[in-house]
FIKOLZA-1660 file (N, C-alpha, C; in steps of 0.1 Angstrom, whole numbers, plus 5000, padded with zeros to 4 digits):
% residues 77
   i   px   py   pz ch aa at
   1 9600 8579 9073  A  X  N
   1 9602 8578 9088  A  X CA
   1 9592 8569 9094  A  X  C
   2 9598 8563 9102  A  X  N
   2 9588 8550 9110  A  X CA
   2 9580 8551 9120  A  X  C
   3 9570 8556 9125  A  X  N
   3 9561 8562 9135  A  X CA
   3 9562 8545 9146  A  X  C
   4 9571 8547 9157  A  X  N
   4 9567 8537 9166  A  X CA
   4 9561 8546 9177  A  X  C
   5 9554 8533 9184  A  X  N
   5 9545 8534 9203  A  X CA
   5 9545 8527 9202  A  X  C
   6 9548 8531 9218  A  X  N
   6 9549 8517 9229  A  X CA
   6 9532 8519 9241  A  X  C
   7 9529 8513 9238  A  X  N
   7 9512 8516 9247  A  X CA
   7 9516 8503 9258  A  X  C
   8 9513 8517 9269  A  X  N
   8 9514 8512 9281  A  X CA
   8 9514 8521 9292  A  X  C
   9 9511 8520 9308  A  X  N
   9 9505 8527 9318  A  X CA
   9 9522 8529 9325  A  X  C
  10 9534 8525 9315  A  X  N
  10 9544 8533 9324  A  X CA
  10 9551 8524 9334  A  X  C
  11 9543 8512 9333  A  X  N
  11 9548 8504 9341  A  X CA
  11 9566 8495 9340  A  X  C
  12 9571 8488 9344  A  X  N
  12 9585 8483 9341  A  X CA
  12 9587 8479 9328  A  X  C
  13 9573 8467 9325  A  X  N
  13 9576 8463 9311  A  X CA
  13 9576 8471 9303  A  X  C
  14 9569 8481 9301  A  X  N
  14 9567 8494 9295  A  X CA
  14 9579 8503 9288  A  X  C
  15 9590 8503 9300  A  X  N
  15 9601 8510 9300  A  X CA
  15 9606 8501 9294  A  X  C
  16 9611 8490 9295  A  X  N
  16 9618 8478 9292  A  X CA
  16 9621 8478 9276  A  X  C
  17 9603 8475 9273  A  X  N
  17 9600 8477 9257  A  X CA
  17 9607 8487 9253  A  X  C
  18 9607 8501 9258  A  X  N
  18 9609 8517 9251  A  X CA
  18 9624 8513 9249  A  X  C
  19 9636 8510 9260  A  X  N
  19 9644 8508 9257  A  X CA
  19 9646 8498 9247  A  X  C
  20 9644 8486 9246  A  X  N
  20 9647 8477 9237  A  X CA
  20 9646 8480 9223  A  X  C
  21 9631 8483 9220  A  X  N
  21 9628 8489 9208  A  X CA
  21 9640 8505 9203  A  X  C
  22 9644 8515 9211  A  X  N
  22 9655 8524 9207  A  X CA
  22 9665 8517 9204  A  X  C
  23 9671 8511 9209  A  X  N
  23 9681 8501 9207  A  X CA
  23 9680 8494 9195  A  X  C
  24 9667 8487 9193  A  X  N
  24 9668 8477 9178  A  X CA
  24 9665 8489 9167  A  X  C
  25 9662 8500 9171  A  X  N
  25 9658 8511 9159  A  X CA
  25 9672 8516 9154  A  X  C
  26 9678 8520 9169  A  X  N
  26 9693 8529 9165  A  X CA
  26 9704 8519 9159  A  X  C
  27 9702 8504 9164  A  X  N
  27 9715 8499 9155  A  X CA
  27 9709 8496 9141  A  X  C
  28 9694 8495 9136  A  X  N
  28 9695 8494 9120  A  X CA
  28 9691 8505 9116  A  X  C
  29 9696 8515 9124  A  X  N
  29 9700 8531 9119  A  X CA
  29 9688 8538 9110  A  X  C
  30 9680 8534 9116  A  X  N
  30 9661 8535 9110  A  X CA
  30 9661 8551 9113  A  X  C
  31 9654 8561 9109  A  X  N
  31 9646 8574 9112  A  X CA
  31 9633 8570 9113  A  X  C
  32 9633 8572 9128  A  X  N
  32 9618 8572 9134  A  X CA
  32 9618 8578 9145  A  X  C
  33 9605 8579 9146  A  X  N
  33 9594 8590 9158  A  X CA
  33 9591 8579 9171  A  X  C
  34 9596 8581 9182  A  X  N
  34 9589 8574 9192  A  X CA
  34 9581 8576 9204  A  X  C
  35 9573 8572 9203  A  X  N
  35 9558 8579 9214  A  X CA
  35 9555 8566 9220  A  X  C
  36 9551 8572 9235  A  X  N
  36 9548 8569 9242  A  X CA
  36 9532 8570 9249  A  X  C
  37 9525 8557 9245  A  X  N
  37 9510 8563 9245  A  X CA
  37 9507 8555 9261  A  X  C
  38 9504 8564 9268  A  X  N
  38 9500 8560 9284  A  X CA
  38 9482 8562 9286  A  X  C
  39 9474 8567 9276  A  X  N
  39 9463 8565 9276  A  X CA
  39 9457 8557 9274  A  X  C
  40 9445 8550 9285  A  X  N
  40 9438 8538 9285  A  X CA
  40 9432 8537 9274  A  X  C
  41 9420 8549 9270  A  X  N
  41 9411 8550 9260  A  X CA
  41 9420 8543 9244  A  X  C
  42 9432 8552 9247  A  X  N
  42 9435 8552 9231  A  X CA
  42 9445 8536 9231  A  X  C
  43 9455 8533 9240  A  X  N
  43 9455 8518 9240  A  X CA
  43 9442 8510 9236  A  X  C
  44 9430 8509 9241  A  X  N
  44 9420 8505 9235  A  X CA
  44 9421 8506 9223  A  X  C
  45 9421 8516 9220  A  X  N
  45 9414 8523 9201  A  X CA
  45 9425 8514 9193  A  X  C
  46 9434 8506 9199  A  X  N
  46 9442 8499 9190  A  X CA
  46 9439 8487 9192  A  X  C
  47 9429 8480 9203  A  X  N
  47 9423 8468 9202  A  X CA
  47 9433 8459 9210  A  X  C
  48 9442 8469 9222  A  X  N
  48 9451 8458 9229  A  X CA
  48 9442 8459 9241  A  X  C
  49 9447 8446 9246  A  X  N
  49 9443 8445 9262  A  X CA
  49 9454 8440 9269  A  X  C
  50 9466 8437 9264  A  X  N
  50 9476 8429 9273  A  X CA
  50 9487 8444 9269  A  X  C
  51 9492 8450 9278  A  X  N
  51 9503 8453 9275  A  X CA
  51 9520 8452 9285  A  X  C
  52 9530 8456 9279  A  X  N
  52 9532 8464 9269  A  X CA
  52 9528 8458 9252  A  X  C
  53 9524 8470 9247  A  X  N
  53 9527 8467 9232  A  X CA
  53 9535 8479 9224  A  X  C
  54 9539 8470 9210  A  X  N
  54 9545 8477 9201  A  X CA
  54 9536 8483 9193  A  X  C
  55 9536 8493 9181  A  X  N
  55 9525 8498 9175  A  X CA
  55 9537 8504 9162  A  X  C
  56 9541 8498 9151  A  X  N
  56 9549 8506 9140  A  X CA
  56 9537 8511 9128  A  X  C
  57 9538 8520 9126  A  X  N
  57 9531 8528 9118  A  X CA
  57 9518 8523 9116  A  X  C
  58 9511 8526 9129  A  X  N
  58 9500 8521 9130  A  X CA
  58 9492 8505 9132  A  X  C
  59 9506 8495 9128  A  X  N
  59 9500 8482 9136  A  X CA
  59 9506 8478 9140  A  X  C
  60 9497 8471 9150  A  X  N
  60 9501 8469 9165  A  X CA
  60 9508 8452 9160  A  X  C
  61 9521 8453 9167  A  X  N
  61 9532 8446 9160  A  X CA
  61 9534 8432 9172  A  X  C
  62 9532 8438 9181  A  X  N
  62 9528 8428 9198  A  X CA
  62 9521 8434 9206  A  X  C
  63 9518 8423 9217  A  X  N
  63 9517 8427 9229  A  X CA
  63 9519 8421 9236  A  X  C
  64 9519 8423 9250  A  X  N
  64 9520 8413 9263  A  X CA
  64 9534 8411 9268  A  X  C
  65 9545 8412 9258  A  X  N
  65 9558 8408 9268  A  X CA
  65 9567 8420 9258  A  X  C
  66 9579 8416 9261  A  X  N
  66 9587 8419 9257  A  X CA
  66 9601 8412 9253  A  X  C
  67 9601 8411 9239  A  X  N
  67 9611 8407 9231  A  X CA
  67 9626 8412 9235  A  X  C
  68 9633 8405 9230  A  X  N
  68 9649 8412 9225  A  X CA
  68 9647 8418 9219  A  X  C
  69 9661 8428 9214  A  X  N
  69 9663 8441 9204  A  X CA
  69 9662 8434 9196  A  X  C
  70 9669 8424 9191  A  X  N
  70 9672 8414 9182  A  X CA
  70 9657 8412 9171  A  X  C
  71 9647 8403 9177  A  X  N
  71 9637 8403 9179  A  X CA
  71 9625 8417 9171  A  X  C
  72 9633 8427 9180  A  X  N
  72 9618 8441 9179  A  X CA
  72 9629 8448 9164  A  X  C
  73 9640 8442 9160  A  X  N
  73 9649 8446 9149  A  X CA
  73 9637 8440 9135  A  X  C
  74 9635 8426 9138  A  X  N
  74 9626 8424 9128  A  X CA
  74 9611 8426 9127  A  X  C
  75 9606 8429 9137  A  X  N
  75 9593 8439 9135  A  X CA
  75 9594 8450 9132  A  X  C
  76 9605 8460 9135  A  X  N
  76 9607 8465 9126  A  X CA
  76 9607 8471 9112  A  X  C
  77 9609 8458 9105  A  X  N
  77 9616 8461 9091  A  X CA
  77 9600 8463 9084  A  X  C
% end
């Protein structure tokens, strides 16, 4: 199972990401966990400063915008 987060303060792009990334997970029919990290400290502790970012099983896969499903399909894999 694939531990994704989306780090970020909740803001539009934030949400944006969350959906996108469910979307690229449920059509390649992936089992994974998805969290939502809204803490500054611990966004830090992964060494982003631009967000939204993506985070799959611990590395941080983007940051700063937001991709297509399409796109967050192959970070993913």
């Amino acid at each position: 199972m694939k531990k994704i987060q989306i780090l970020g303060t909740g803001c539009a792009k934030c949400e944006k990401l969350a959906q996108q990334t469910k979307k690229a997970a449920d059509s390649a029919g992936l089992q994974y966990e998805l969290e939502k990290v809204t803490d500054i400290q611990q966004i830090l502790s992964f060494g982003v400063m631009l967000t939204p970012a993506l985070v799959v099983d611990g590395q941080v896969k983007l940051s700063g915008s937001v991709p297509s499903a399409e796109e967050i399909a192959k970070l993913l894999q």
